[in-house]
C-alpha positions in Angstrom: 20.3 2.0 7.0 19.6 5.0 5.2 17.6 8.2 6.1 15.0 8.1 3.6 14.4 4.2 4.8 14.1 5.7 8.1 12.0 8.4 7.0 9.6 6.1 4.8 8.9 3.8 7.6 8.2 6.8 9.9 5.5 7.6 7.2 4.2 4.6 7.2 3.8 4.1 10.9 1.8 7.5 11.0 -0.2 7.3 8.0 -1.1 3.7 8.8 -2.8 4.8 12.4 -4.6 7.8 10.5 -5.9 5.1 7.5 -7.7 2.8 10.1 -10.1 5.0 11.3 -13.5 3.3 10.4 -15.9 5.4 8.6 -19.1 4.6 8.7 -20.8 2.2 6.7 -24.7 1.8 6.5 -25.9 -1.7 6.1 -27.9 -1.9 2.8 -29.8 -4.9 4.5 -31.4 -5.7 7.8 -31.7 -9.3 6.5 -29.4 -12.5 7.7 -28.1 -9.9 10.5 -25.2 -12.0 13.2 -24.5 -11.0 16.4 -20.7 -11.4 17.3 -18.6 -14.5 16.6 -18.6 -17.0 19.1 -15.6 -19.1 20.7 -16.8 -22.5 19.5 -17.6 -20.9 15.7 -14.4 -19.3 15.3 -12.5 -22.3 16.7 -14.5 -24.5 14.3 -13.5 -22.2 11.4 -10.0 -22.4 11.4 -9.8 -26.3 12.7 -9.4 -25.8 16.0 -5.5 -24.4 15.7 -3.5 -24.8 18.6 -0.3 -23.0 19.4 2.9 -23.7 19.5 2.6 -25.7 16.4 4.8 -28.5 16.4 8.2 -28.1 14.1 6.6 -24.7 13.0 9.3 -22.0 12.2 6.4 -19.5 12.9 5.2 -20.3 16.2 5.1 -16.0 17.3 2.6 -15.7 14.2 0.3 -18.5 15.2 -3.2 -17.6 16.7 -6.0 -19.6 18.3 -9.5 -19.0 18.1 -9.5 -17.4 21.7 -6.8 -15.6 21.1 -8.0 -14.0 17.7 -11.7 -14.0 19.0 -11.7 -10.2 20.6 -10.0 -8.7 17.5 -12.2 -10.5 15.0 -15.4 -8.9 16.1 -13.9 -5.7 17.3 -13.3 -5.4 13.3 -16.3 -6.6 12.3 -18.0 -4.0 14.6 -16.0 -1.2 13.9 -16.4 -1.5 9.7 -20.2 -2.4 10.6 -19.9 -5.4 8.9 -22.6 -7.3 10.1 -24.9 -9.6 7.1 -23.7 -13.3 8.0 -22.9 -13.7 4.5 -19.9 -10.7 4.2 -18.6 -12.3 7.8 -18.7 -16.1 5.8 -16.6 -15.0 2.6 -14.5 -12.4 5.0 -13.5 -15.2 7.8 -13.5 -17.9 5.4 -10.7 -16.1 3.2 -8.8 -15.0 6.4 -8.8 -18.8 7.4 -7.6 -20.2 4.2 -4.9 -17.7 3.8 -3.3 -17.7 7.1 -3.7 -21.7 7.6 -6.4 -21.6 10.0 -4.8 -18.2 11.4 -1.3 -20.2 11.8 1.0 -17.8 10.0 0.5 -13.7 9.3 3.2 -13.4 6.8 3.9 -15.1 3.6 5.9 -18.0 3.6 4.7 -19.9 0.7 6.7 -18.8 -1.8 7.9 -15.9 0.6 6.6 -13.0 -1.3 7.9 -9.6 0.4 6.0 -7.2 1.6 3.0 -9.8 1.8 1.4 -10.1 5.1 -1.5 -9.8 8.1 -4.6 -12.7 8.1 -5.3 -12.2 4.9 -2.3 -11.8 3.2 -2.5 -8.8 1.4 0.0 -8.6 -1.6 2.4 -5.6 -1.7 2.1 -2.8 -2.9 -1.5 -3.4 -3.0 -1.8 -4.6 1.0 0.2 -2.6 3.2 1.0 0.4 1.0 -2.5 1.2 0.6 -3.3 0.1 3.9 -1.0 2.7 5.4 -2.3 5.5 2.9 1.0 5.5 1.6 0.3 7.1 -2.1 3.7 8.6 -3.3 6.3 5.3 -3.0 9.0 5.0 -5.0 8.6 2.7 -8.0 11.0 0.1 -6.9 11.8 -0.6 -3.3 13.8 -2.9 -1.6 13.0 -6.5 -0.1 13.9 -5.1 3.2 11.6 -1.8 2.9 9.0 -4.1 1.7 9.2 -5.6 4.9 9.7 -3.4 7.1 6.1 -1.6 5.8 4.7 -4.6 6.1 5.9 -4.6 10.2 3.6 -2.0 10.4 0.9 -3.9 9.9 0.9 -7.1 11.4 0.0 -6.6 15.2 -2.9 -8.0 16.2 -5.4 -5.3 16.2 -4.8 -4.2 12.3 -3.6 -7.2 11.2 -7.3 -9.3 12.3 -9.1 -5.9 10.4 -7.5 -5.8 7.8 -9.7 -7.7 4.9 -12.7 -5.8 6.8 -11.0 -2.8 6.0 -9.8 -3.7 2.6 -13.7 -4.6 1.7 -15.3 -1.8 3.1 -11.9 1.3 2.8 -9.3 0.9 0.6 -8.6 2.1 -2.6 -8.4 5.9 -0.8 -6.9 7.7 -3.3 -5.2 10.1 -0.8 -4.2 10.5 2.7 -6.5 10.5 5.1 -9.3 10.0 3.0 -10.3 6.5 2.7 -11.4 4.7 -0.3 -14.9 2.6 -0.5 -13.2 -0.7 -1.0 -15.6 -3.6 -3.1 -18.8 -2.4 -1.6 -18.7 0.0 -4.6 -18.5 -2.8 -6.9 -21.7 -3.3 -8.6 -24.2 -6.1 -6.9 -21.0 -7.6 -4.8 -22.7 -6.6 -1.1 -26.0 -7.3 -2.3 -25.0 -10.6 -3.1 -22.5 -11.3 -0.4 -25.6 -11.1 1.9 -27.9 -13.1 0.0 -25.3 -15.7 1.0 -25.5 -16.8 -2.7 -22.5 -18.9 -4.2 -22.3 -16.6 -7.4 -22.3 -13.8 -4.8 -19.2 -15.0 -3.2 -17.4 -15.6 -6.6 -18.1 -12.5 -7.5 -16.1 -11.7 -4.0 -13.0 -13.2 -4.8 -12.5 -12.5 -8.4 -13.6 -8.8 -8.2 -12.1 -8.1 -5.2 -9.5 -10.4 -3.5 -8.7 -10.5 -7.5 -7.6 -14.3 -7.4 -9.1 -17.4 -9.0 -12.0 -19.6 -7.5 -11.0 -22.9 -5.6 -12.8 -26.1 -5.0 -10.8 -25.6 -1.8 -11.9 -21.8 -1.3 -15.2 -22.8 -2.2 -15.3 -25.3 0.5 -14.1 -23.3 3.1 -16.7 -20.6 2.6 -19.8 -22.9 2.5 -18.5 -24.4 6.0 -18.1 -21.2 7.0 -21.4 -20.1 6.2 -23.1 -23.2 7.7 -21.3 -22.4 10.9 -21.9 -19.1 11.4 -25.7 -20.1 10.4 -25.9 -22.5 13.0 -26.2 -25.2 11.0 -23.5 -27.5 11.9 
Protein backbone atom coordinates (compact mmCIF):
# COMPACT_ATOMS: atom_id res chain seq x y z
CA UNK A 1 0.00 0.00 0.00
CA UNK A 2 1.49 3.03 -0.91
CA UNK A 3 2.10 6.45 0.91
CA UNK A 4 0.11 8.64 -1.16
CA UNK A 5 -2.92 5.88 -0.82
CA UNK A 6 -2.35 6.36 2.74
CA UNK A 7 -2.17 9.89 2.63
CA UNK A 8 -5.32 10.34 0.33
CA UNK A 9 -7.49 8.41 2.62
CA UNK A 10 -6.14 10.39 5.54
CA UNK A 11 -7.60 13.41 3.51
CA UNK A 12 -10.49 12.05 2.96
CA UNK A 13 -11.29 11.00 6.53
CA UNK A 14 -10.62 14.64 7.63
CA UNK A 15 -12.09 16.61 4.95
CA UNK A 16 -15.21 14.39 5.02
CA UNK A 17 -15.99 15.31 8.99
CA UNK A 18 -15.23 19.10 8.15
CA UNK A 19 -17.87 18.79 4.83
CA UNK A 20 -20.83 17.51 7.03
CA UNK A 21 -21.22 20.38 9.05
CA UNK A 22 -24.92 21.57 8.18
CA UNK A 23 -25.29 25.08 7.34
CA UNK A 24 -28.18 26.53 7.69
CA UNK A 25 -31.00 26.35 5.41
CA UNK A 26 -34.19 28.70 5.68
CA UNK A 27 -37.32 26.99 4.59
CA UNK A 28 -38.84 29.02 1.70
CA UNK A 29 -42.32 27.58 2.82
CA UNK A 30 -44.24 27.16 6.09
CA UNK A 31 -46.70 25.08 4.03
CA UNK A 32 -47.18 21.00 4.09
CA UNK A 33 -44.58 21.30 7.21
CA UNK A 34 -43.91 17.20 8.98
CA UNK A 35 -42.79 16.65 12.20
CA UNK A 36 -40.27 13.76 12.43
CA UNK A 37 -40.65 10.34 10.82
CA UNK A 38 -42.46 7.83 12.61
CA UNK A 39 -41.57 4.01 13.29
CA UNK A 40 -44.69 2.61 11.44
CA UNK A 41 -44.06 5.28 8.27
CA UNK A 42 -40.58 4.51 7.81
CA UNK A 43 -41.14 0.72 8.25
CA UNK A 44 -43.96 1.03 5.68
CA UNK A 45 -41.61 2.85 3.30
CA UNK A 46 -39.05 0.51 2.79
CA UNK A 47 -41.46 -2.78 3.08
CA UNK A 48 -40.98 -3.58 6.38
CA UNK A 49 -37.09 -4.96 5.87
CA UNK A 50 -35.97 -7.33 8.23
CA UNK A 51 -32.45 -8.29 8.96
CA UNK A 52 -30.51 -10.80 8.50
CA UNK A 53 -31.83 -11.25 5.06
CA UNK A 54 -32.02 -14.73 4.18
CA UNK A 55 -29.08 -16.00 1.53
CA UNK A 56 -27.98 -12.19 1.50
CA UNK A 57 -24.16 -11.79 0.95
CA UNK A 58 -24.78 -8.30 2.60
CA UNK A 59 -26.36 -9.01 5.79
CA UNK A 60 -23.71 -6.11 7.87
CA UNK A 61 -25.24 -3.41 5.29
CA UNK A 62 -28.88 -4.27 5.95
CA UNK A 63 -30.99 -1.81 8.06
CA UNK A 64 -34.54 -1.87 9.53
CA UNK A 65 -36.78 0.81 9.95
CA UNK A 66 -35.88 1.06 13.79
CA UNK A 67 -32.64 0.85 13.21
CA UNK A 68 -32.37 3.66 10.47
CA UNK A 69 -35.22 5.67 12.25
CA UNK A 70 -32.84 7.95 14.72
CA UNK A 71 -30.46 8.78 11.81
CA UNK A 72 -33.13 9.49 9.27
CA UNK A 73 -34.55 12.49 11.15
CA UNK A 74 -31.38 13.49 12.83
CA UNK A 75 -30.56 14.42 9.01
CA UNK A 76 -33.60 15.73 8.14
CA UNK A 77 -33.28 18.05 11.22
CA UNK A 78 -29.88 19.02 10.86
CA UNK A 79 -30.18 20.10 6.81
CA UNK A 80 -33.73 21.62 7.99
CA UNK A 81 -35.38 19.79 5.66
CA UNK A 82 -38.72 19.79 6.76
CA UNK A 83 -41.80 20.37 3.66
CA UNK A 84 -43.38 16.69 3.50
CA UNK A 85 -42.82 16.81 -0.10
CA UNK A 86 -38.60 17.12 -0.11
CA UNK A 87 -38.79 14.28 2.77
CA UNK A 88 -41.27 12.04 -0.01
CA UNK A 89 -38.74 12.36 -3.07
CA UNK A 90 -35.68 12.27 -0.52
CA UNK A 91 -36.85 8.83 1.45
CA UNK A 92 -38.47 7.53 -1.54
CA UNK A 93 -35.09 7.64 -3.61
CA UNK A 94 -33.03 6.36 -0.49
CA UNK A 95 -35.55 3.34 -0.40
CA UNK A 96 -35.44 2.50 -4.02
CA UNK A 97 -31.77 2.63 -4.16
CA UNK A 98 -30.68 0.77 -1.21
CA UNK A 99 -33.60 -2.06 -1.63
CA UNK A 100 -35.72 -0.82 1.15
CA UNK A 101 -32.33 0.21 2.98
CA UNK A 102 -31.03 -3.59 2.49
CA UNK A 103 -27.63 -2.82 0.93
CA UNK A 104 -25.27 0.63 1.33
CA UNK A 105 -23.01 -0.21 -1.44
CA UNK A 106 -23.35 -1.10 -4.94
CA UNK A 107 -23.71 -4.43 -5.91
CA UNK A 108 -25.75 -4.23 -9.02
CA UNK A 109 -23.34 -4.08 -11.39
CA UNK A 110 -20.70 -3.39 -8.55
CA UNK A 111 -19.71 0.02 -9.56
CA UNK A 112 -16.63 1.23 -7.31
CA UNK A 113 -16.58 3.89 -5.34
CA UNK A 114 -20.54 3.88 -5.39
CA UNK A 115 -22.12 3.76 -2.04
CA UNK A 116 -24.24 5.00 1.29
CA UNK A 117 -28.44 4.91 1.12
CA UNK A 118 -28.53 6.58 -1.79
CA UNK A 119 -25.93 5.42 -3.77
CA UNK A 120 -24.02 8.19 -4.75
CA UNK A 121 -21.83 7.48 -8.00
CA UNK A 122 -18.04 8.19 -7.71
CA UNK A 123 -16.45 10.73 -8.12
CA UNK A 124 -19.53 12.55 -7.86
CA UNK A 125 -20.70 10.89 -4.27
CA UNK A 126 -18.00 10.44 -1.93
CA UNK A 127 -15.36 12.67 -3.48
CA UNK A 128 -17.51 15.60 -3.18
CA UNK A 129 -18.98 14.48 -0.19
CA UNK A 130 -15.61 14.52 1.59
CA UNK A 131 -14.66 18.03 -0.04
CA UNK A 132 -12.08 16.30 -1.75
CA UNK A 133 -11.40 18.76 -4.82
CA UNK A 134 -7.78 18.00 -6.09
CA UNK A 135 -7.99 13.94 -6.90
CA UNK A 136 -6.03 12.56 -9.25
CA UNK A 137 -7.67 11.91 -12.72
CA UNK A 138 -7.58 8.21 -12.53
CA UNK A 139 -7.60 6.23 -9.40
CA UNK A 140 -7.66 2.84 -8.56
CA UNK A 141 -10.69 0.36 -7.75
CA UNK A 142 -9.21 -0.06 -4.45
CA UNK A 143 -8.87 3.82 -3.64
CA UNK A 144 -12.26 4.22 -4.94
CA UNK A 145 -13.21 2.13 -2.27
CA UNK A 146 -11.50 2.82 0.29
CA UNK A 147 -12.98 6.75 0.01
CA UNK A 148 -16.08 5.42 -0.22
CA UNK A 149 -15.34 3.52 3.50
CA UNK A 150 -15.41 6.84 4.64
CA UNK A 151 -18.70 7.35 4.10
CA UNK A 152 -20.83 4.59 4.83
CA UNK A 153 -21.40 4.53 8.72
CA UNK A 154 -24.58 5.08 9.77
CA UNK A 155 -24.69 8.64 10.65
CA UNK A 156 -23.30 10.07 7.14
CA UNK A 157 -24.28 7.41 5.21
CA UNK A 158 -28.53 7.95 6.30
CA UNK A 159 -27.53 12.10 5.47
CA UNK A 160 -26.14 11.83 2.80
CA UNK A 161 -28.98 12.65 -0.12
CA UNK A 162 -30.04 15.41 2.56
CA UNK A 163 -26.80 16.75 2.22
CA UNK A 164 -26.24 16.23 -1.44
CA UNK A 165 -29.77 18.25 -2.01
CA UNK A 166 -29.25 20.96 0.30
CA UNK A 167 -24.68 21.12 0.19
CA UNK A 168 -22.88 19.72 -2.34
CA UNK A 169 -21.29 21.02 -5.29
CA UNK A 170 -18.85 23.19 -2.71
CA UNK A 171 -16.39 24.16 -4.90
CA UNK A 172 -13.71 24.17 -2.14
CA UNK A 173 -12.82 22.86 1.21
CA UNK A 174 -14.65 23.74 3.82
CA UNK A 175 -17.02 25.74 2.03
CA UNK A 176 -20.04 23.93 1.13
CA UNK A 177 -21.88 24.03 -2.07
CA UNK A 178 -25.90 24.83 -2.26
CA UNK A 179 -26.75 21.54 -3.69
CA UNK A 180 -30.33 21.49 -6.11
CA UNK A 181 -32.02 24.00 -3.89
CA UNK A 182 -30.28 26.42 -6.25
CA UNK A 183 -31.84 24.94 -9.22
CA UNK A 184 -34.46 27.03 -10.44
CA UNK A 185 -38.29 26.19 -9.13
CA UNK A 186 -37.02 22.48 -7.91
CA UNK A 187 -37.79 23.27 -3.93
CA UNK A 188 -40.68 25.20 -4.76
CA UNK A 189 -41.97 22.43 -6.44
CA UNK A 190 -40.70 19.58 -4.33
CA UNK A 191 -43.01 21.11 -1.61
CA UNK A 192 -46.05 21.62 -3.61
CA UNK A 193 -45.78 17.78 -3.62
CA UNK A 194 -46.45 18.11 -7.38
CA UNK A 195 -45.50 15.12 -9.76
CA UNK A 196 -43.67 17.52 -12.29
CA UNK A 197 -41.99 18.87 -9.14
CA UNK A 198 -40.53 15.57 -8.34
CA UNK A 199 -39.36 14.83 -12.04
CA UNK A 200 -37.82 17.83 -12.03
CA UNK A 201 -35.96 16.20 -8.74
CA UNK A 202 -34.55 13.37 -10.34
CA UNK A 203 -33.58 14.46 -13.71
CA UNK A 204 -32.00 17.79 -12.43
CA UNK A 205 -30.49 16.58 -9.68
CA UNK A 206 -30.12 12.82 -8.88
CA UNK A 207 -29.39 13.30 -12.86
CA UNK A 208 -31.10 9.77 -13.78
CA UNK A 209 -34.14 8.92 -15.83
CA UNK A 210 -37.81 8.82 -14.50
CA UNK A 211 -39.35 5.26 -13.63
CA UNK A 212 -42.80 3.94 -13.47
CA UNK A 213 -41.07 2.17 -10.53
CA UNK A 214 -39.52 5.49 -9.08
CA UNK A 215 -42.54 7.11 -9.66
CA UNK A 216 -44.39 4.69 -7.69
CA UNK A 217 -42.32 4.58 -4.94
CA UNK A 218 -42.50 8.34 -4.41
CA UNK A 219 -46.34 8.70 -4.54
CA UNK A 220 -46.54 5.91 -1.72
CA UNK A 221 -44.21 7.69 -0.11
CA UNK A 222 -45.89 10.76 -0.13
CA UNK A 223 -49.28 9.22 0.80
CA UNK A 224 -47.53 7.85 3.80
CA UNK A 225 -45.96 10.47 5.14
CA UNK A 226 -49.38 12.39 4.46
CA UNK A 227 -51.24 10.12 6.47
CA UNK A 228 -53.08 8.85 3.98
CA UNK A 229 -52.56 5.24 3.96
Amino acid sequence: MSLTFLLLILNALQTAQAAFIPVSRSSSSSLSNSSEITLSQLDAIINSTTCPLKGSESLDECRTAAQALPFVNKGFSDYNITSVGEKAALLSLMSFESGGFQFNINHFPGNPGQGTRNLMEFPAGPTSYASLSSLPNTLSNQTKNAIRAVVLGDGLSFASAMWFYTQSGATQIGQPGQGCTQIAGLVQGLQAQTEAGWEHYITDCVGTTVTDERREDYLRTLTILNGNT
